[in-house]
N, C-alpha and C positions, 0 to 999 in steps of 0.2 A: 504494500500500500504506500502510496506517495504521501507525505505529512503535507498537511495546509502550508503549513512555513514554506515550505520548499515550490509550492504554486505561486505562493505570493511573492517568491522571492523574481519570481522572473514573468511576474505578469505586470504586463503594461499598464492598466487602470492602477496597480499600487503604485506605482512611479509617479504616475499622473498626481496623485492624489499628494503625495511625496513632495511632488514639485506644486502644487497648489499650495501648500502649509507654508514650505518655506517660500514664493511667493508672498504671501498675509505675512508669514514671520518679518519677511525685508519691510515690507510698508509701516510694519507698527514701529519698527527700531532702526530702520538704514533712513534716514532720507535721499533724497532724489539729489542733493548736491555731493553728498556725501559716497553714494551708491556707483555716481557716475567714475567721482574720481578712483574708487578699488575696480570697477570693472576697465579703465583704464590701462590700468596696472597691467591686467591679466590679457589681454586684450593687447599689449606691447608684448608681453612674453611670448604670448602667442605666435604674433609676428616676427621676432623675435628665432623664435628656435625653429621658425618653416624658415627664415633668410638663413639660417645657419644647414638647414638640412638641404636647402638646395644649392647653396653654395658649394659645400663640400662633398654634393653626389656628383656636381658637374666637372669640381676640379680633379678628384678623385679618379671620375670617367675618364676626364682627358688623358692622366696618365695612364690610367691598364690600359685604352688603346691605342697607346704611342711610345710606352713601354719596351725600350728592348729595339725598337725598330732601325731597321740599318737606315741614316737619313738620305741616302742615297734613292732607294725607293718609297720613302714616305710620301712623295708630293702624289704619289697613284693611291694611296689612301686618302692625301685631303681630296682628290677627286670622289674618292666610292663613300666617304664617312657620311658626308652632308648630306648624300640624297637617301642614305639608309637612314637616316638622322629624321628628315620630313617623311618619309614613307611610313616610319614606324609611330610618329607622331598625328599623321593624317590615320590612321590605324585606328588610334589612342580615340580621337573622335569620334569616328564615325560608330564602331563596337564596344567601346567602353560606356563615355560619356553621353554617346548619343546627342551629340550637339555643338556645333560649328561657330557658336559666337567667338567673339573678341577676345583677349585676355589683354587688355591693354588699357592706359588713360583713357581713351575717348569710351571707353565701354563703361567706368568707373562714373565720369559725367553725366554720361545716360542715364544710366541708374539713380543718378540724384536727384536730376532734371523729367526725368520720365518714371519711373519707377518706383519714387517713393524712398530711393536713399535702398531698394532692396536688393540684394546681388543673390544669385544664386548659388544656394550650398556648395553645387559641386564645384564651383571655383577654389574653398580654400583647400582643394590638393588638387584638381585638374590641372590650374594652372602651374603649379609645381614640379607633378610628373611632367606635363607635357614640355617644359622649358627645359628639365632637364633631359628629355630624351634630342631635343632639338640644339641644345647648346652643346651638350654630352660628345654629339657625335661630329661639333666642328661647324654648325649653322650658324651663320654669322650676324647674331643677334646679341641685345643686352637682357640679362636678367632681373634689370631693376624692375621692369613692367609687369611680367609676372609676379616677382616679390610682393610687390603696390598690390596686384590687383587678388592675390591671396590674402593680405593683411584684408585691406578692405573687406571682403568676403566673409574673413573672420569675427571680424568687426560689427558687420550688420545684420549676420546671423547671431550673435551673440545678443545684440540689443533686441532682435528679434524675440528671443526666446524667453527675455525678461517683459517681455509689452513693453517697452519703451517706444514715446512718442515717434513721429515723423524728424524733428531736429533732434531730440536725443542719437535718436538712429544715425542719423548723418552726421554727428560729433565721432559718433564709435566706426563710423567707416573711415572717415579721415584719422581718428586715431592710428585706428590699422594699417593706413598706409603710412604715417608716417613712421610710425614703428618698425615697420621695413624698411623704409628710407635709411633711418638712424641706425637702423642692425648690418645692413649690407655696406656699409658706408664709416659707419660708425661717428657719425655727423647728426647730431639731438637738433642742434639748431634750424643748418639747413631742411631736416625734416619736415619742422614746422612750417618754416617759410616755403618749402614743397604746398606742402594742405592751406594753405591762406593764398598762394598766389596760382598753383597749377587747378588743384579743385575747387578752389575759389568760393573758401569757406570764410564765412564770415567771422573779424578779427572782434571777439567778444572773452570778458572774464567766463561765462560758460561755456565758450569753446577755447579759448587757450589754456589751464589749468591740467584738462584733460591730454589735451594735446602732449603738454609739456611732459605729463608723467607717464605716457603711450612713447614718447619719444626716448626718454631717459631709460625706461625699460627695455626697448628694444635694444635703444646702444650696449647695455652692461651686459645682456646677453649672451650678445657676439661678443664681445667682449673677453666674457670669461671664459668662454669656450671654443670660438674661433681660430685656429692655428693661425699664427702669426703669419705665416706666409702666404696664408690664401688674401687677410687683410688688404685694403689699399690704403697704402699709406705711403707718401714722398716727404722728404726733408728738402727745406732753402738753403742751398749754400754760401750764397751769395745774397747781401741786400739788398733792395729795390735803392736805384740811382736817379735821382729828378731828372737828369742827362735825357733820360731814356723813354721822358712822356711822350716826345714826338712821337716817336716808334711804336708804344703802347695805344695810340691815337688810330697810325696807318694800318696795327695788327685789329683794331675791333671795328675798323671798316672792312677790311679782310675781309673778317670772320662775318658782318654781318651778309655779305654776300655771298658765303660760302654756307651759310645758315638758310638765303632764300634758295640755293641751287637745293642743298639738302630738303629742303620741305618740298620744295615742286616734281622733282625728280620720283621720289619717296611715296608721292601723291599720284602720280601721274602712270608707277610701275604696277602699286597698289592699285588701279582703275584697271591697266590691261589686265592683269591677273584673273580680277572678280568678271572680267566679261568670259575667262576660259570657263564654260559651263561645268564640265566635267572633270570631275577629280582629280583622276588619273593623268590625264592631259596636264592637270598644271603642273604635278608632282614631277613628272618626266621632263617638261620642259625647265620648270625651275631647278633640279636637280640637275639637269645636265649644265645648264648654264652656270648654275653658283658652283657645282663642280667644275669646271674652265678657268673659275676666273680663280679658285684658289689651289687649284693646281700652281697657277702659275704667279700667282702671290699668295703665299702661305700665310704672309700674316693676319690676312683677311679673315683667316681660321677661328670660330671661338667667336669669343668676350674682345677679346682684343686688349687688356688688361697687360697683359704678359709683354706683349709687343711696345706699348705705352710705357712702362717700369723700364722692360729695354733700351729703350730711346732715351727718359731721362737719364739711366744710368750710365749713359754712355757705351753702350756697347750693342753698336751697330751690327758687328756680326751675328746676335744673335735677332737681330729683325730682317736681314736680308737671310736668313737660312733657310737652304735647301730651294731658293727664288734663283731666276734666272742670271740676277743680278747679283750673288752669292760672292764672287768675285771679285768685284768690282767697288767695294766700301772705300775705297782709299783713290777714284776717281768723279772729282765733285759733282759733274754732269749727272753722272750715272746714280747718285744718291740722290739728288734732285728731282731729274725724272721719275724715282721709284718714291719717294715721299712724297713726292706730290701727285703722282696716281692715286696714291693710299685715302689722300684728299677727297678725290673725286669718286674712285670708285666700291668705296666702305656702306656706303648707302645706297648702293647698287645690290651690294651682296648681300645686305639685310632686306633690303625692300623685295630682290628673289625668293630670298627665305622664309618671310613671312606672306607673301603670295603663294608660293608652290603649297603652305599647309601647316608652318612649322609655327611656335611659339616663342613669342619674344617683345623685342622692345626696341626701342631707339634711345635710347637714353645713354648707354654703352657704347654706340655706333656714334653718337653727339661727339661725346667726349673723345673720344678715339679721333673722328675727324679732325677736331679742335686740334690736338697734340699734334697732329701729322702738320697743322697749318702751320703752329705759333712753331715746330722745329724749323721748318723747310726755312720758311722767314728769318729767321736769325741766322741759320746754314750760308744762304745766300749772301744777307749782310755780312757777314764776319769773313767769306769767302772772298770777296771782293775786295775788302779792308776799307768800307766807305768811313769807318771813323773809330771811335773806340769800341772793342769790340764786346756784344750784347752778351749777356747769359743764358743760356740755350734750354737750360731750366725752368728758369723764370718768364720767356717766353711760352714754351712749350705747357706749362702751367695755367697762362692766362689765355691761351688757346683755348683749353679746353672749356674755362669758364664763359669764355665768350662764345664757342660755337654752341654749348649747350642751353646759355641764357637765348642765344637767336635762334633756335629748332624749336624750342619753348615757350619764349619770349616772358620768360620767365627769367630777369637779371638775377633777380635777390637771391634764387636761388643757383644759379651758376656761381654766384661769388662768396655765400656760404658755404656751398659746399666744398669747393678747393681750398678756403680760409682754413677749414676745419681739417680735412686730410691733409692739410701740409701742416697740423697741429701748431697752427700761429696765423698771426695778422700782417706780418710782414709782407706781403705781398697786399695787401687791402686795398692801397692806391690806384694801384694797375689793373688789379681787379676791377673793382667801381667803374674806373674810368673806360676801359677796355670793351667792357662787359654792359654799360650801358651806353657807349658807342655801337657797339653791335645790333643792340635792340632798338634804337632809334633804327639807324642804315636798314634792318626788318622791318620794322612796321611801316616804313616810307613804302617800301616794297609790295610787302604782303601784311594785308589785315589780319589774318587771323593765324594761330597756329596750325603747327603738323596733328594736334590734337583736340585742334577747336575746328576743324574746318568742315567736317562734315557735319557736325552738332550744327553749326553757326546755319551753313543752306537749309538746312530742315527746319531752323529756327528753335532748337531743340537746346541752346547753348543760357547755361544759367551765366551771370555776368554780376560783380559788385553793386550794379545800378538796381537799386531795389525793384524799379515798375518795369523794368525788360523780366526781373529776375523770377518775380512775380505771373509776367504773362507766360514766359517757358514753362512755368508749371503747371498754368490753367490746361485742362484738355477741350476741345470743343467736344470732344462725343459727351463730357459730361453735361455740357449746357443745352442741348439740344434739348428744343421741345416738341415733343410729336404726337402731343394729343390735339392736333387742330383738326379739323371734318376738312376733306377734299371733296372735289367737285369735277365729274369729269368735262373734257373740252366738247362734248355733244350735249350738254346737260340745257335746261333751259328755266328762266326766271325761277317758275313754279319747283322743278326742282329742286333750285337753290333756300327757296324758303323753308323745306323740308328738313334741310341740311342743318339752316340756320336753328331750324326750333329744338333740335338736339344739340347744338355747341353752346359753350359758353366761352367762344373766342369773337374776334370780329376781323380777322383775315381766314379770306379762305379759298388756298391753293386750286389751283386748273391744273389738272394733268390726263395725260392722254392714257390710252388703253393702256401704254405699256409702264408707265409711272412716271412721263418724262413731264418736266411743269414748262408750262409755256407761258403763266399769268398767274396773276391773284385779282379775287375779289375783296374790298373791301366796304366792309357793313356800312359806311356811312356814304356808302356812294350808291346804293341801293334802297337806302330807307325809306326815302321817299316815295320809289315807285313796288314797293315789296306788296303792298298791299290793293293798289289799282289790278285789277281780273285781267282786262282789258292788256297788260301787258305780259303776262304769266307765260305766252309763247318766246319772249324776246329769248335768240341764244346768249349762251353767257361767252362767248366771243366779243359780243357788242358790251358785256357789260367787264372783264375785266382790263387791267390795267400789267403794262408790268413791271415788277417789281426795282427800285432804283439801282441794284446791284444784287451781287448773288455770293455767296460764300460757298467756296470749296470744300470738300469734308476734311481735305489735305491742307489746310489753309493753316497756316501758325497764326496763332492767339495776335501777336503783333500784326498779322497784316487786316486779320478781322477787326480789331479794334478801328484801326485805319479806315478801313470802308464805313465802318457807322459812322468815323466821324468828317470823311468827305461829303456824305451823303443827308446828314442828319437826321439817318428813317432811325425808328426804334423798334423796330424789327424787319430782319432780313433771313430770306429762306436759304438753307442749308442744300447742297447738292451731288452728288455722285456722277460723274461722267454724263452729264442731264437729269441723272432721274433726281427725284424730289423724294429728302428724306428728314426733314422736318424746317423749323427757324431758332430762327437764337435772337432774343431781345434783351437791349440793352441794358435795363433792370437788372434780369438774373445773368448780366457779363459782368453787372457793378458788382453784385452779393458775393459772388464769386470770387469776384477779387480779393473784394475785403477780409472773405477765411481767408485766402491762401495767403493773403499780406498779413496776416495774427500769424498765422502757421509757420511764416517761416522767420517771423521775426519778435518771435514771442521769447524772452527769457525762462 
């Protein structure tokens, strides 16, 4: 016989019940400020030991398959690694997870903007496994994205599961990401300034606090358990020279143009991709192509971390190894040429990789370009001997803050975060300065981010401006009203009165057999003859009107607003490809508003 205990021990409804106590137990004795800051906490650990576990399966990965290998033939594995890399990762997908989304910033946006701050569960280990089977095997991505977008995950399933509101939620998804930010990085600060500038969280004593102690947990984290060598960390050897502002000036115009190549390019490879219908198709062509190109630059392989450390450290042999160019480190052209390919074509080899199917980021790929610019740049200068000669460090440094800050357009954070991994401020001048030269030269360029741009066309992009912020979050299917009486376009007066003695509206839709609206009647333009006999044949051809403008079902919140207030009607019918699927009036656009503007800016 089974004892009770031993039923109850593994039946659901006692958990449930379990977790219902201690819910009432939290509300009588945790409060809500107090509550937020301990889940916080846990909530960065969280974050915290997924950046540390997929850090260390990826670097780990690199070496058993690279282990031992004669480097003579290795550049025929970084051709085979990457496309077994997205194959196995397109795999991961389609039969595990059963679901093809994003694992990236712009997906994390949506979610806040469209979703309610909600991410799905299987994010906090989908995107983990599948970054590492895509980084693992040499696909030339960053793992910050997925880290971010696992935290997150964690984050708002967590607040999930306690009922925490709509902005509670969206505090604990931004904790999560920054919690990754600060573990992979090992950067609390720049974290922050990630979630206030990239997610574009609003900077308040109830979202900073938490923040603060989601970030400080993640960093200790990795911290205390991260091997040293996987860390990124550089040291300044030399101090920043006033001499050298020009030069810091000419580098973050550079970079802000190497920032809009990087976004357009990234954008543009990303479109062809999504138009190959079929899987397979893209996996093969991506695969072969990101196979070609790191064949024949190796460094392209990976995170690019490794290659970056190489470069500041001065040891060029080991970023031209087993490359074409192998030979030739000690002939200036020939370095040039090869570092400034790396330039151009780093976001070629990510924007493949995450087309063909694979999992990752650009955030890695930023910074990596950045470093290829600010070396080549100083390479060049110092080559020549145009004057005293720059530090190749200290450039290569503020490279990468500036190409990251302009991919992002996100300064604060480019310059935090290098501030911090070079564990000093020394460099802060050139930062700033560099770094918010780049992101001007971008935004003259291009409006929006690599990560706002599609949110931004859909109209789907939350923004610091409370009344845009506001209408992204309004839905139009919510406001829709579609209890009005239609009337067909054959119908005739007498009809119409029939209609009218059951509604309690006074517009009302003309649409044809098949649903499509070609007019409105309005009651006050019939009143007067609804009740003469004499006219009861007239068609309601003769009596509608049409209506001043028409809203799309697809229409973003801001462009509707817009039309009521070109138009001045206070109500305007909704529509699908012609057909008529209710109206939206002005009143309940206002009511509306006003929750969502309490909702999201309620303490």
């Amino acid at each position: 016989m089974v004892k009770l205990g031993a039923i109850t021990q593994f039946n659901p409804m006692a958990r449930t019940t379990r977790w219902r106590r201690f819910l009432i137990w939290r509300l009588k004795h945790i409060n809500n400020q107090n509550f937020m800051l301990i889940l916080s906490v846990f909530v960065g650990v969280a974050s915290g030991m997924t950046a540390l576990i997929l850090k260390t399966a990826v670097y780990r990965g690199r070496e058993f398959l690279l282990e031992g290998i004669d480097w003579a033939y290795q550049n025929y594995l970084f051709f085979l690694y990457p496309m077994i890399g997205v194959g196995l990762t397109l795999l991961f997908k389609k039969f595990i997870i059963r679901d093809f989304v994003k694992h990236n910033i712009t997906a994390i946006l949506q979610a806040i903007s469209k979703r309610n701050s909600i991410v799905k569960f299987h994010k906090t280990y989908s995107s983990v496994i599948g970054s590492i089977i895509t980084a693992g095997f040499g696909g030339s991505i960053g793992l910050e994205s997925p880290i971010i977008s696992s935290g997150a995950a964690i984050g708002s399933n967590m607040a999930r599961n306690f009922h925490l509101n709509y902005k509670e939620i969206t505090v604990m998804l931004a904790c999560g990401a920054s919690g990754a930010i600060a573990a992979i990085f090992n950067t609390p600060i720049a974290a922050i300034v990630f979630a206030l500038e990239v997610l574009l969280i609003d900077l308040s004593r109830f979202s900073l606090i938490p923040l603060l102690m989601a970030s400080v947990s993640g960093a200790i984290t990795t911290k205390l358990f991260l091997d040293e060598e996987i860390l990124i960390e550089f040291a300044i050897n030399t101090p920043f020279a006033a001499r050298d502002i020009p030069f810091f000036i000419l580098l973050g115009i550079l970079s802000g143009f190497v920032s809009v190549y990087f976004t357009r390019v990234f954008l543009w490879i990303e479109n062809k991709f999504e138009a190959i219908k079929l899987l397979r198709h893209r996996m093969l062509i991506g695969g072969l192509a990101l196979g070609v190109l790191i064949f024949y630059f190796p460094a392209l392989y990976g995170e690019g971390y490794n290659t970056v450390k190489a470069l500041i450290g001065g040891r060029l042999d080991e970023v031209f190894r087993s490359s074409l160019f192998e030979n030739y480190t000690d002939v200036w052209y020939m370095v040039v040429i090869f570092i400034g390919a790396m330039v151009f074509l780093k976001v070629i080899a990510t924007s493949i990789t995450l087309g063909a199917g694979g999992i990752g980021g650009i955030f890695a790929p930023s910074v990596f370009t950045g470093a290829m610019l600010g070396f080549v740049f100083v390479y060049l200068y110092n080559h020549f001997q145009l004057g005293e000669p720059l530090d190749a460090n200290n450039f290569t440094l503020v490279g990468m803050a500036s190409v990251l800050g302009g991919v992002l357009q996100a300064p604060l954070t480019g310059i935090f975060l290098i501030a911090e991994i070079t564990s000093g401020y020394e460099l802060i001048v050139p930062l700033m300065l560099s770094t918010t030269i780049s992101f001007i030269t971008v935004k003259s360029l291009q409006k929006e981010s690599i990560v706002t741009t599609q949110l931004a066309h859909k109209g789907e992009l939350i923004t610091h401006n409370k009344d845009r912020a506001v209408l992204t979050f309004m839905q139009l299917s919510k406001v829709i009203e579609k209890d009005l009486k239609s009337i067909n376009e054959n119908a005739t007066l007498e009809d119409l009165i029939h209609v009218i003695s059951k509604s309690k509206r006074n517009i009302y839709p003309v649409l044809t057999e098949e649903g499509y609206l070609i007019g409105v009647v309005l009651l006050d333009d019939v009143r007067e003859i609804m009740f003469n006999k004499e006219m009861y044949n007239t068609p309601i051809s003769n009596l509608m009107i049409m209506p001043p403008a028409s809203i799309s079902y697809k229409d973003p919140m801001e462009l509707v607003l817009k039309k009521f207030t070109e138009t001045g009607a206070w109500n305007l019918p909704v529509i699908d490809e012609g057909k008529y699927i209710g109206f939206v009036s002005k009143s309940k656009l206002f009511s509306a508003y006003r929750q969502h503007l309490v909702k999201i800016t309620a303490d």
